[in-house]
C-alpha positions as CSV (number, residue, x, y, z in Angstrom):
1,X,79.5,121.3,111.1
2,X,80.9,117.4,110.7
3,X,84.5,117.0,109.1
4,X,84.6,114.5,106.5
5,X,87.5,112.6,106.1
6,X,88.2,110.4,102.7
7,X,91.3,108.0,102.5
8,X,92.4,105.3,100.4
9,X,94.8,103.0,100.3
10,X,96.3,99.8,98.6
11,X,94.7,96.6,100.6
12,X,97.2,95.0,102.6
13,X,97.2,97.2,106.0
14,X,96.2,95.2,109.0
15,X,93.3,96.1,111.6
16,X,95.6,97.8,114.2
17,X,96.9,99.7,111.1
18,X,94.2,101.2,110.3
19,X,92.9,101.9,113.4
20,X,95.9,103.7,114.0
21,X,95.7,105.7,110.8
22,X,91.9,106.1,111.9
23,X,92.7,107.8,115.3
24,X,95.8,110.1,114.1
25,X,93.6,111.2,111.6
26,X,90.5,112.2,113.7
27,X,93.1,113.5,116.2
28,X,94.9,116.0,113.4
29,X,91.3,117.1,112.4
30,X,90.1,117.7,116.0
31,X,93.4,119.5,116.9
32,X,93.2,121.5,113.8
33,X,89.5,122.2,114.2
34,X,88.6,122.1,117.7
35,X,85.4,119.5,116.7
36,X,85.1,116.6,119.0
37,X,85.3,113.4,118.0
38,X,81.5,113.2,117.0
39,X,81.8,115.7,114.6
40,X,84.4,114.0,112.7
41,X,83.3,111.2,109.7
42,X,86.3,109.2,108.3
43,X,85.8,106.7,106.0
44,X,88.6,104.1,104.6
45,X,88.6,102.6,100.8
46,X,90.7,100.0,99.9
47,X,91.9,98.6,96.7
48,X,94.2,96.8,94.8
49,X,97.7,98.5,93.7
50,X,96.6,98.8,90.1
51,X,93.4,100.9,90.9
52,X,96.3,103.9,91.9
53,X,98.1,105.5,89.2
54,X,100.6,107.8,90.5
55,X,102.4,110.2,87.1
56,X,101.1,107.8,84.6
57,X,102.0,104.8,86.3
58,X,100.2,102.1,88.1
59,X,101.4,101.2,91.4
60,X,102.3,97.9,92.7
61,X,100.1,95.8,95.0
62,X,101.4,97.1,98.7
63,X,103.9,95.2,100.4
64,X,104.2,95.5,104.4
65,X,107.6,97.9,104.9
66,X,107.9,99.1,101.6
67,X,111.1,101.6,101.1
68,X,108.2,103.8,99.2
69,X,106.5,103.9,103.1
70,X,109.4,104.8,104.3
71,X,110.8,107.6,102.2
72,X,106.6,108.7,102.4
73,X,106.5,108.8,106.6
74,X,109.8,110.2,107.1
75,X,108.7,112.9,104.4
76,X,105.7,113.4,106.5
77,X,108.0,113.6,109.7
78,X,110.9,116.1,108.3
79,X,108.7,118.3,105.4
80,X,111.4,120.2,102.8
């Protein structure tokens, strides 16, 4: 059976960024899953900040070190 992965996020990540979302994200599914990587499908949409509307409110286009991406990893990092 294939994992499908689905993420989206505001244009403005580089290459290498996504690449490196790319690979933690196939590696989290494999470690959780035991698939190999050939089982795992991810695909990456982009679009503008105004396409995302997060508790009634559209988000702003996405700007490289946001405080938001901050707070958002270091959330990820130290769950509550």
């Amino acid at each position: 059976m294939m994992s499908i992965i689905s993420c989206d996020l505001r244009q403005g990540r580089t290459d290498e960024q996504k690449h490196a979302l790319a690979a933690g994200l196939i590696q989290a599914v494999r470690t959780a899953t035991g698939e190999p990587v050939g089982e795992v499908f991810l695909v990456i949409r982009e679009g503008r900040g105004i396409d995302f509307v997060e508790a009634g409110e559209h988000l702003p286009e996405f700007v490289e070190g946001n405080v938001n991406d901050t707070e958002l990893i270091n959330s990820l990092h130290h769950p509550q």
